[in-house]
Structures are given as C-alpha cells and as structure tokens.
C-alpha positions as CSV (number, residue, x, y, z in Angstrom):
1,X,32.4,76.4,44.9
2,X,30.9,73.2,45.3
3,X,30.9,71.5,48.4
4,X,29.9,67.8,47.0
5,X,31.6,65.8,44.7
6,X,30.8,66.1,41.1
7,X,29.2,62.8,40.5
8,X,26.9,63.9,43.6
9,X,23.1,63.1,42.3
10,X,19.5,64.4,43.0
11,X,16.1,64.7,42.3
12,X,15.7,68.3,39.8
13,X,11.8,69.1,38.6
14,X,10.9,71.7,35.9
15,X,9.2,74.1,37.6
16,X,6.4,73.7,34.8
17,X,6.0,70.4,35.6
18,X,5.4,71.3,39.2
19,X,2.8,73.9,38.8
20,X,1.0,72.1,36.4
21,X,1.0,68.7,38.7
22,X,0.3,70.6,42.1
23,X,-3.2,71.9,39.8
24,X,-4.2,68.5,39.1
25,X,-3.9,67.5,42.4
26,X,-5.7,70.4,43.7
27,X,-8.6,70.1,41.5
28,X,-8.9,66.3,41.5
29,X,-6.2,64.1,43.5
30,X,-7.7,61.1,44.9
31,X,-5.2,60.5,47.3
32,X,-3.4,62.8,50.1
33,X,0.4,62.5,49.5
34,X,1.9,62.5,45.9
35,X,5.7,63.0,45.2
36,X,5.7,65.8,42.8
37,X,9.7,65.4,41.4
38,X,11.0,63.9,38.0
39,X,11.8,60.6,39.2
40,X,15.6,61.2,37.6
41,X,18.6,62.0,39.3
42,X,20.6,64.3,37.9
43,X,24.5,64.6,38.6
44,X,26.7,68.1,39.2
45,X,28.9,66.9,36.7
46,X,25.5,67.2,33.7
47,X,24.5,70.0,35.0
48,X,28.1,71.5,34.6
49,X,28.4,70.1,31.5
50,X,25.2,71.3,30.2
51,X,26.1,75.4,31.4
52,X,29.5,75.4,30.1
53,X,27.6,74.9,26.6
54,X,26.0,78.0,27.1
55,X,28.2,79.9,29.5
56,X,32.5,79.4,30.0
57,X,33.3,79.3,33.4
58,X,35.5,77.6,35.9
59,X,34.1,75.4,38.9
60,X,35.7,74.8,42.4
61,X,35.2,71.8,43.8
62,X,36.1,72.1,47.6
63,X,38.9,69.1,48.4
64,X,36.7,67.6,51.1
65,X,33.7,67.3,49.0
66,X,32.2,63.7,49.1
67,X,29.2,61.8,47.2
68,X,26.2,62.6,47.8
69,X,23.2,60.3,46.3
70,X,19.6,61.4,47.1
71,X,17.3,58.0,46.7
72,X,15.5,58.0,43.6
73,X,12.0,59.4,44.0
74,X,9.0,57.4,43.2
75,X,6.6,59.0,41.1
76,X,4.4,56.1,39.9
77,X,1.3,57.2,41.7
78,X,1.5,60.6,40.0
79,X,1.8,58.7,36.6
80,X,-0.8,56.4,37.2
81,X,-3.6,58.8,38.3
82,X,-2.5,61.7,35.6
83,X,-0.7,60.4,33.1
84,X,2.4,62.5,34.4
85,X,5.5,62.5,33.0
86,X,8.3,64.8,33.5
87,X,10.5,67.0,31.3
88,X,13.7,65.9,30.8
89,X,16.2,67.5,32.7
90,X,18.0,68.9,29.9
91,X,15.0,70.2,28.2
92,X,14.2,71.7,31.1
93,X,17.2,73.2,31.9
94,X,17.8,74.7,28.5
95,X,14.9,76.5,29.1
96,X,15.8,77.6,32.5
97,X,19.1,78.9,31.1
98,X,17.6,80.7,28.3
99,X,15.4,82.5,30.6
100,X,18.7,83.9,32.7
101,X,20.3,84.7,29.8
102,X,17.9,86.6,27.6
C-alpha cells in the first residue's frame, strides 16, 4: 500500500554504482562531501510499471496519499572528478529484479 501518490518522485542509485563510487572516493577524493545518487528522479508510477512487466500484481494507493518530489540531486562534482555516470534506472532495476526472482 502506498502512502504517496504515484507520480511521487526521488532520487534511486544502483547499488553498483554506489560501491564502486564510495571506492574512488576512498582511495583518491579530493574533496570531503560528494553526493553519491543518480542525479534522476524516478516516479512510483515507472517503477510500477517496470515490475508489472516482470511480476502481475495489484497496488493500493492509500486515498490520502499526496505528491511527494525530492529536489533533484547534484552530482556534477562526482562527474567531474571521476568521470561518474550512473546506471539508468531501468537498467538497474532490471537487474535488481532478476536477482529476486532467480
């Protein structure tokens, strides 16, 4: 059961882009504070959309819910200093999927 709208919106990271950022800035980040995100927003309604190709089921959405919108997240520092670029979020979440259902 959702309690946020559908078109609510936030910031989702593939957890292999995390690891693999959170190294780089381990080993040889020159500053102190990096956002380590995708820099997308993603809706409930995509992320619904992209299960139900995978999986049939039925969402609640509670009638209260209201719109949620997260600010975009800057990554550009990330970018600049590594070359950083994130996974899409449906790449990503196919994968994540796969993994659950295998």
């Amino acid at each position: 059961r959702l309690t946020s709208a559908l078109d609510s919106v936030k910031d989702y990271v593939a957890i292999g882009d995390v690891t693999k950022l959170i190294c780089q800035i381990a080993s040889c980040g020159q500053h102190s504070v990096y956002n380590v995100a995708s820099g997308c927003n993603t809706s409930h309604r995509r992320i619904i959309g992209l299960m139900r190709d995978k999986i049939d089921f039925e969402v609640e959405v509670d009638e209260s819910a209201t719109r949620k919108e997260f600010p975009a997240i800057n990554i550009d520092l990330a970018k600049a200093e590594f070359g950083y670029q994130s996974t899409s979020f449906k790449v990503g979440f196919d994968i994540y999927l796969r993994s659950l259902l295998s």
